[in-house]
Every structure is written in C-alpha cells, then in structure tokens.
C-alpha positions, 0 to 999 in steps of 0.5 A, a space after each residue: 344572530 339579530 342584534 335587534 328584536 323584530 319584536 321592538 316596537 309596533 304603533 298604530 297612529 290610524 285608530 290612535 290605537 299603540 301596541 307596546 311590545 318590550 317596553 317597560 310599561 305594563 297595560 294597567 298602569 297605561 289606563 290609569 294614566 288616561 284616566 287620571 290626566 288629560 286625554 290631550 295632554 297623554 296624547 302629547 306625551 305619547 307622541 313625544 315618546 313614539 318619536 324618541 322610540 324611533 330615534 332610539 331605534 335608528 341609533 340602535 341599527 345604526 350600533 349594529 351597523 356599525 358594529 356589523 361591520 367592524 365583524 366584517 372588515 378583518 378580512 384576515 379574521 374568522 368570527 361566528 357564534 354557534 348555539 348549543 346545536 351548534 347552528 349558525 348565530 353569526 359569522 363574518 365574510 371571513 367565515 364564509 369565504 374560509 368555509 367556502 374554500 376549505 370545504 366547497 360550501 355555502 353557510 348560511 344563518 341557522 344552518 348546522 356547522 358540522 354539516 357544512 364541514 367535509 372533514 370527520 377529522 375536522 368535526 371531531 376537533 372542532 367538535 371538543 373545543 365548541 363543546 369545551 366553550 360550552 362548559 365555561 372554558 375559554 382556550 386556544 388551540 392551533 389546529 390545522 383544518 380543511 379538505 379541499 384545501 388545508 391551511 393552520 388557524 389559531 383559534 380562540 374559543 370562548 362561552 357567551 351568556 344570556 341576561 340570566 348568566 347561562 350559556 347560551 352557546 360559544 363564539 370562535 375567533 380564527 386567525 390563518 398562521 399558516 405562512 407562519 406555521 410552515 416558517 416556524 416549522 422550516 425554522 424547526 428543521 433548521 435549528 434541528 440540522 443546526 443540532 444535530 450538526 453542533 453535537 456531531 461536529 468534530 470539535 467540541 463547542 461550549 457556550 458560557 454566560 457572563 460568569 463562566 456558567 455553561 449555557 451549551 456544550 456539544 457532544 464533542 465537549 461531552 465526550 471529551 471529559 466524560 461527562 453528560 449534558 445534566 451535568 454540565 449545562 448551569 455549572 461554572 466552567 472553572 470546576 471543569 480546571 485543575 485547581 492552578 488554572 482556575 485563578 487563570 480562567 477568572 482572569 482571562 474571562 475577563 480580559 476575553 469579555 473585553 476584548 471580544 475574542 481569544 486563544 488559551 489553552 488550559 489543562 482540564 480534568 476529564 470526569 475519570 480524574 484524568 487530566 487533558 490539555 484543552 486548547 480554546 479558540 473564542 468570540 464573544 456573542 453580542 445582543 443588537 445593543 453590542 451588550 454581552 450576550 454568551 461566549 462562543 468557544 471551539 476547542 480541541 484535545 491537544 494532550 497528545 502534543 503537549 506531553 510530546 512537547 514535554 518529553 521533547 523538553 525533558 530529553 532535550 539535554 539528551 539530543 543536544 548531546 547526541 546531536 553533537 555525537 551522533 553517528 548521522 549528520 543532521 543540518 537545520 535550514 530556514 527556507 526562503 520564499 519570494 513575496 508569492 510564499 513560494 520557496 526560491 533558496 534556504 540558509 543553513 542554521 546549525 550543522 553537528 560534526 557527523 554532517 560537516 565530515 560526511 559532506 566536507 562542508 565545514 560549519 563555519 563555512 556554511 551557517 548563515 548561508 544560502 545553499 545556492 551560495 555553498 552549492 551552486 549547482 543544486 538542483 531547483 527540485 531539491 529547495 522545491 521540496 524541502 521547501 514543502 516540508 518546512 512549509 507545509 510541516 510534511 516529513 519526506 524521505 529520499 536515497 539520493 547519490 551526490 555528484 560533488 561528493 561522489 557519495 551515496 545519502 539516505 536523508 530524511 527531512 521534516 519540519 521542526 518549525 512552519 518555515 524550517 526543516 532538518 535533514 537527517 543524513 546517513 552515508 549509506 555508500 557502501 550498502 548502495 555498492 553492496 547492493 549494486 553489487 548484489 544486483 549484479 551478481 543476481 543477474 550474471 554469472 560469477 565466472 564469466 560476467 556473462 547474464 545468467 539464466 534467471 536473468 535470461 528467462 526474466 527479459 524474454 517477457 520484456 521483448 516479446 512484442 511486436 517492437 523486437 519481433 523477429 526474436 532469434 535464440 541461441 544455444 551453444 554448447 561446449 563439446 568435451 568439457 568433461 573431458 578438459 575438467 577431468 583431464 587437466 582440473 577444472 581451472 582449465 575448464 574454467 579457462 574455457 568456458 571463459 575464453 567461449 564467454 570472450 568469443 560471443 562477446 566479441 560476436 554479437 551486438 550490444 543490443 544482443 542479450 548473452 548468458 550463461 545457462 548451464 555448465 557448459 551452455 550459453 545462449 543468446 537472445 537477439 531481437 530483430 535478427 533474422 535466421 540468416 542474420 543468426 547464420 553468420 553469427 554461428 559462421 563467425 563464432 565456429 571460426 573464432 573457436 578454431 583458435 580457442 586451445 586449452 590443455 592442448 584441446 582445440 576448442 570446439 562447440 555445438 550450437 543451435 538457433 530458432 527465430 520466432 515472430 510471435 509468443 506462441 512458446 514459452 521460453 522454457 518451450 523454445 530453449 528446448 527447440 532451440 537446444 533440439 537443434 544444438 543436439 543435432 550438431 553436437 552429434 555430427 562433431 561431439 565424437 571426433 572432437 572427444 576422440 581428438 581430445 583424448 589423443 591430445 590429453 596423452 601427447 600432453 601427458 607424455 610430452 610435458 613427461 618425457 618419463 611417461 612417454 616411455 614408461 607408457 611405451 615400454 608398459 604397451 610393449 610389455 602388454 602386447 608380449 605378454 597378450 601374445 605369450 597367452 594367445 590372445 588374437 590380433 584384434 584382442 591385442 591391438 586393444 591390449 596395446 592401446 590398453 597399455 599405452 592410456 592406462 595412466 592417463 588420469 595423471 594429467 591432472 596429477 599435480 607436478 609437485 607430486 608426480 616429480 616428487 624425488 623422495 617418498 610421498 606422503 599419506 595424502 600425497 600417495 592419495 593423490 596418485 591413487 586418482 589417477 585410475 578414476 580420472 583415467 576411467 572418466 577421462 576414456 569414458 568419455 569418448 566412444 572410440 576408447 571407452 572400452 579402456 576405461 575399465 582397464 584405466 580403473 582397474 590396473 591397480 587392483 591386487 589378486 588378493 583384493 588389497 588393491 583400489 580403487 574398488 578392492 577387486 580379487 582374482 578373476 574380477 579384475 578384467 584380463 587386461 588390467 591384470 595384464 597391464 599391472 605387471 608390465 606396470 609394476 615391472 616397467 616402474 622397477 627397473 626404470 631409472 628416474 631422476 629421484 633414484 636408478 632402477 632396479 636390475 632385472 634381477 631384482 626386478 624378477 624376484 619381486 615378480 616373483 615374491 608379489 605373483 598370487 597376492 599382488 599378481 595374477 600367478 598365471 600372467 606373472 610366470 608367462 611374463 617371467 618364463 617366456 616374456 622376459 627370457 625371450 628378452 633377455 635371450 635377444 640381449 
C-alpha cells in the first residue's frame, strides 16, 4: 500500500513547461492567470509554489516514514491490510516473519493472502472474519493458526474506507497469546481438578459472604441436606437453621468476622424436614487489603455422636445406679505420660463395689493412686496398652489370669475420654476351670488319665518330621478282659485296665505319648525310639505285668510295635500294622491265659464259698453217676464231669448280699441269681479249652416242660447234659445243709424228685438218678 501517489507532482523547469497533477488548479484558470498578470511576476510565483510542493512532499515522506515504522516496530504485533480480493495492501515485518514461520512462504505486496497460507482449516477462518470486516463489522476472535508451526492470535479485524465512505477492504491487528492461552488453558485444568476434588471431597465445604449468603457449596454440603446447588447458592445460611439457632448463627458470624477463625456446631434441617447436627471448622478469606473477602467452612455430620451423647445423658442416672450394682467390676483410670506423651503409669478415679470385691483392692486404698504404687509388680505391657486406649481412644479386650489374686479376668477396656480408660472386669474363673477341664477331658481317658484316641491320632501329624524320625508306635492289648469283666463285674476290669495304665506310665518317658484307644487297648507313640529301644520296653512292661493280680487273674498282655522314619502310613495305616503284630502275640498267649483265667475264676468262686466248692463237687459227682447210669462213654463223662463242676460259675459275679441271703429273695434279688447262667456261658465261652460247657452253664436251668430260663427251652431241646446237671443240681441244693437253713432228708428230697420228674425233670434221667444213682447210694451207706 502507497501511502503517497507516485502521481503527486511533475515539473519540467527546462522549457519553463510545468505539469500539475493532483493539484487544485484546473488549465483554464492557469492561462487566464498569465494573461491577465505579469509574466515575471507568475514565474515568481511559480517558483515559490515548486518550492513549497517539495517541502511539503518531504514532510509527507518523512509522515510515511515515520509512520512505516511505527508499523514495524511491534515486533510482538501482526499488521496488514487486504482489498476486496484479499490481496496484499500493507503488512509489517511482524506479518512477514509469522507467515513465514507459520506456513514457510514468502509474502509480498500484492500478492493474494490465501494463496501464501498452508492450512484450508486456516483459510476458512481467516476467510469468514475478513469477509465479515468487509460488510462494516469490527471484532475480535482468538483463533489458533498455522501448519508447520501452530500458535493462538487475537486478533482484531475491522473495515477501512475510501474518500467516498466505501469499503475499500479490512486491516487485521494479531497479537501471539499463545504462552498466555496455554497458562489460561493449565489454569482450566487446574481449577477443573480443584472442582472436581471440592465436590468429591469427603467433608462438606461452604463459602458465605459478609452476610451469610452462600457464594459456594460442595457436593458433600449438598448431599448432606438434600439439597441442589440452585437452591443453595444466593440464599442466606440461617434458612438452612432451626428457628433457636438462628439468632446464634447471626452472633457468632459476627464474632467469626472478627476473629478470623472459628468452631460451632449447629443443628440444621435437611431439606426432608429432617434435623442433623452439623459441626463447623472456619477461616475467613481475605483480599490483599486484609478486607473480608468470603468465609471458608469445612463441616461434618456428627448427629450420630450428639443423639448418642444425648442418650448417653439421659441414661445416665440409670448407669450410675448400675455402675454401683452391677454384677462386673468396673475402674476408671487416668493415664500418665512422660514429657514425650508416651504412657509411663495410671491413677485409679472411681472403683464401683463389683471391682473392689472381685480384686480385694478397697477404694479407699486405691483412688488417686498410681497402680505402680498399688501393684508393684504390674507388668510394663499392661500401662503400654492401656495407655493406647485412653490415648488413642481404641477399646481392647483380653482374658488375663492374675498371679496376685490367683484369678481368672475378662476385661475389656476403652476410652471415655483422650487421656482416660475404664476397664470392665468380669471373674470368668470358674468358666477358665470349666473350660480347662473340658479340654482335658477332650483329650484323655476318663478312666485312666491316659491320652485318649483322638488325641492320639491329632499329635502323629505333629511329629511326623524329620526332628522326631525315627517314630515307634505301640499297641497293647489286655488279654482276657471280657472274662475278668463277666466274671467278677466290671469294677474290676476297670481295676485293670487302670493298673495297665500305671505300668506304662512308669515304663516310658515323659516325651512318650501314652493313650488309651479301645476298651482294652493302649498304644504308645515314641519319637526318636529305635526298635531295639521299643524292644526293652515291651521286655519291661510283660515283666512289670506278672505282678498285675485282679480277681485271682494274673494279668497278662499282647503287645506289637513298628518303628517308621518317614510319612509314607497314615496313622490309621500304621495302627493297623502295628496291631497286626499285637495279634500275632495274642494268639501265641491269648489261649493258656483265658484257660488260666477260668480256673482261676472257679478257685475264686469255691474258695471266697466254701458251699459252692462242695456244692460244685458233689453236683460233679452226682453228674458222672448219673452219665454212667445212662451209658455214657469215658470221654463223654470226663466232659459231663467238668460239666458238673463250671455249671454255676457265673455266680462270681453274683453279689455276696444275695448269694448269702438266709431268707427268701425277693423278685429282683431272684432276678439276680437267674444271671448266673448267662454269665457262666460268657465266662466259658471265652476260652477255647471249655467253650464247649458253656452251652451246658446256660441251660442247666431250663424245665422239661419249658418254664425254665433263660430261653424257655422244652424236652429234647435242652442238651443232655444240662438235663443231667439240673437233677444232680436240684438234689444237691435239697438235701444240702446252709447256714440260713438244714436240708432236706433223702426222703424228702426223692419225693420232690419224683413230684418235678416230666415238668421240671427230664422222667428218664429222674428215674435213673432215683432207681440206680441214689439206691446204689444208699445201699453203700
């Protein structure tokens, strides 16, 4: 864009010859002027107005100058002017620097604007704000632009007009903001975190003006009184109050604006009528003239704390009178600290009588004292951790035994107060003792005190490790203590098994595990034990057995061991080696000792009885008569005789009461006796050498006519020799004398014989012991 026409002014002084261009003064006029004045005088003129044409023109170009490089010197500051084409008129180096690095061209005066820029993007919107300028509107746009390099101009656009008032096309004026934008834009971002941190922030926040009109709220606020941000924002706080706390809220604003700061607590209403106690924690906000800016209130919902203060209030007349009758003991204390805070002691404050009894500390004793005073030997962990609770307001709980009062205590402690706890003290003793006594019984044998089987089985687990390896198990077994049990009641096997349960113990170690498993089983687990080890403590305790004597029995056991040195068995599998091996003994001792035992039970019967010795005798005797009488081989009567001499050994177990008995038994007493039989037959049964009398033990007292017992057998289903032996049984008790009472004569005796033969007697074997057994007798008297 020329500032100055090229077509200002031309002169030729040569021919005296001047050409005017765009000068005021029209040719006709000129020549009139020659004419009518001196031709000296015009040339005069002339010359003086040629002279003030050029003075003029230099100041003109010197305005242009001047005025060109004002445009230029911004160096921070895009100028040009476009026509209606949008071709160049005027830019500033600043322009041409900016296209330069924008777009990588080169401008020049007259060339088209949109051909030197890169970016279609950039065309289209340089495009509408020129085309806008162009129609009379001045504005301004921030607008980021560029390809190569890309940077944010404001920019302002604005029309400019010929002498005529028309549009003759638009200037633009571009300032980079683009350090500015991008801080504008990191500060977006920011106060965008800041908001989103405010309204998700888990106290609630309010800001008010100098008169109690909210300026902001978070979501907290909102969600705590149920209401929205339209609602809030612009209204006065104290419509939030209930109506008593209003004039508070107008009094303590005003003392908060003073002092800058403050702590209140009122009682609002959430927007569902509901009413909530809000605690408030202030500042006050202050512009750089320390003038009241805004508030700044963080707050929290404590209507939780304050209604359980308030029933705590209410029920307080109710806990003083429990405090003082109440079944637990309850002390309140005030912890010490040393200048570091830490807890070094603590002073008892109140006692209530449960405690003072439950302890044998006597109040009066006790308050306003430190318990290293009271309690000397207290423990440092104990004011550790009570000193936790009243500092840090953490209830514990604890079963604790006191060594000084020899007592068992549940307490649990927490903190009424920062710098105080109580302790609520139950005497849980005797649950303690229950308990430990439950455990116990859990894990032992009722009978012996030995471990029992589930304990057993629970600690292989725990020494199957290379640390007890190798790992021996015991099994032993008590032979014949069904017999001792049927025999003589089973108090005395009890008596056995308990003097087995005293042998082990005295036979093995205290690191040895001793339990009993079964009935009549023991087994023992013995870490780091060898076989040979395990060897001399089966040698030891068959020896220590010998000396075991129970109803006449001696003692005797079967016992089997296996020594392992890895886990391979489970504890089921290696019980059931280990008692593989218990069996293979019992079989070589197990016979003799339950022949051994039913002799033994006899000699026991017939000599604690001298009556049964010769009742057993004499009933033999008779046996064996009667079995010759009916032609019954040798062999056949050697058993008849044995026969007749077990048949009532089952009355071992009979007690004395009843088998000495010198008058008539009763119903129950008679039901007693009648046991005998079966007991007899359990008894016999048991060992091989005379099982085959136990069916004549059991059936001795059966009736031909089937009224006998135990079974009600008849005729030919009672066995030969049962028959047999109930004859020479009956007669035998008839005619025996007894302390209680003199027998019957033979006479007598053979009447009743005869009376019972065919109900109570087989007729056969009653005649024969009539006819030939006792006459052959009586002949020989």
């Amino acid at each position: 864009m020329m500032l100055i026409n090229e077509r200002s002014v031309k002169m030729r002084k040569k021919n005296k010859v001047i050409l005017m261009n765009n000068v005021n003064i029209s040719p006709k006029s000129f020549l009139k002027s020659i004419k009518s004045s001196n031709y000296q005088t015009h040339m005069s003129e002339m010359d003086h107005l040629e002279v003030q044409i050029e003075q003029n023109t230099k100041e003109i170009l010197r305005m242009q100058q001047l005025l060109l490089a004002s445009l230029n010197s911004p160096k921070d500051m895009i100028i040009l002017a476009i026509d209606h084409h949008y071709n160049y008129l005027f830019f500033n180096d600043a322009h041409r620097e900016v296209m330069k690095f924008a777009y990588g061209t080169n401008i020049e005066i007259g060339k088209n604007l949109f051909e030197c820029m890169t970016s279609e993007i950039d065309i289209t919107n340089s495009k509408k704000n020129y085309d806008l300028a162009m129609t009379g509107v001045s504005h301004t746009t921030v607008e980021e632009y560029g390809k190569q390099n890309v940077r944010y101009y404001e920019s302002f656009y604005n029309p400019f007009y010929d002498e005529n008032n028309q549009i003759m096309g638009a200037t633009a004026f571009a300032r980079d903001i683009t350090e500015r934008f991008e801080l504008q834009k990191r500060i977006k971002e920011s106060e965008e975190r800041f908001q989103a941190l405010f309204d998700k922030a888990p106290m609630g926040y309010q800001s008010l003006d100098a008169n109690g009109y909210f300026i902001a709220v978070n979501q907290k606020w909102l969600d705590l009184l149920g209401y929205t941000a339209e609602e809030v924002i612009g209204s006065w706080f104290g419509n939030y109050l209930v109506e008593s706390a209003k004039i508070m809220f107008k009094e303590r604003f005003e003392f908060f604006k003073k002092q800058g700061k403050i702590k209140s607590e009122f009682e609002m209403i959430h927007k569902n009528g509901k009413k909530i106690y809000v605690e408030f924690d202030g500042m006050i906000g202050y512009n750089e003239q320390h003038e009241f800016l805004q508030t700044h209130c963080t707050l929290i919902d404590v209507t939780e704390q304050r209604l359980a203060e308030k029933k705590l209030k209410e029920s307080e007349e109710k806990y003083r009178l429990l405090y003082t009758s109440m079944s637990q003991g309850l002390a309140l204390h005030q912890i010490i600290v040393n200048v570091e805070g830490e807890p070094i002691d603590y002073t008892f404050i109140s006692v209530n009588e449960s405690y003072e009894k439950m302890t044998g500390l006597k109040s009066d004793q006790i308050i306003g004292k430190r318990v290293t005073e009271v309690i000397p030997e207290i423990e440092d962990y104990w004011i550790q951790s009570y000193g936790k609770v009243a500092l840090t307001g953490q209830p514990i709980s604890y079963e604790q035994y006191s060594n000084p009062l020899k007592r068992y205590f549940s307490v649990t402690a927490y903190c009424p107060k920062i710098g105080q706890f109580a302790v609520l003290v139950s005497d849980i003793t005797d649950r303690k003792v229950e308990e430990s006594k439950m455990v116990y019984i859990n894990n032992h044998d009722y009978l012996t005190e030995l471990f029992n089987r589930r304990y057993f089985v629970e600690t292989y687990d725990q020494f199957c490790s290379e640390a007890y390896y190798p790992l021996s198990i015991m099994m032993i077994d008590i032979n014949g203590l069904k017999i001792i049990n049927d025999a003589y009641g089973h108090a005395h096997g009890d008596e056995a098994i308990k003097k087995v349960a005293d042998l082990l113990k005295r036979s093995f170690d205290r690191t040895d595990i001793i339990a009993r498993i079964g009935g009549d089983e023991f087994a023992i687990m013995s870490p780091n034990k060898t076989s040979e080890q395990m060897q001399i403590h089966k040698d030891k305790i068959v020896h220590g057995a010998n000396d075991i004597i129970v109803g006449n029995i001696v003692i005797s056991l079967a016992i089997g061991y296996e020594t392992v040195n890895d886990k391979k068995k489970t504890i089921d599998e290696l019980l059931a080696s280990t008692e593989n091996y218990l069996y293979r003994h019992k079989l070589t001792v197990g016979m003799s000792v339950r022949n051994h035992a039913i002799k033994a039970i006899l000699n026991t019967l017939t000599d604690k009885y001298i009556e049964e010795k010769v009742h057993s005798e004499r009933v033999s005797h008779f046996c064996m008569e009667i079995g010759s009488a009916l032609g019954i081989s040798s062999d056949e009567l050697a058993v008849l005789e044995l026969a007749g001499m077990y048949h009532d050994i089952g009355k071992i177990s009979i007690p004395d009461a009843i088998l000495n008995k010198p008058g008539k038994l009763t119903y129950e007493e008679y039901e007693v006796i009648k046991t005998h039989a079966q007991i007899g037959y359990q008894i016999l049964k048991a060992a091989d050498e005379y099982s085959g009398l136990a069916e004549y033990a059991l059936s001795h007292h059966e009736r031909w006519d089937g009224k006998g017992y135990p079974r009600g057998l008849k005729e030919n289903e009672i066995p030969l020799f049962s028959r047999i032996i109930s004859v020479a049984d009956s007669f035998e008790a008839m005619t025996a004398n007894r302390p209680y009472r003199k027998g019957m004569c033979i006479e007598d005796a053979i009447c009743e014989i005869n009376r019972c033969s065919g109900t109570q007697f087989d007729p056969v074997i009653a005649k024969v012991f009539v006819e030939q057994v006792l006459s052959k007798s009586m002949i020989k008297e």
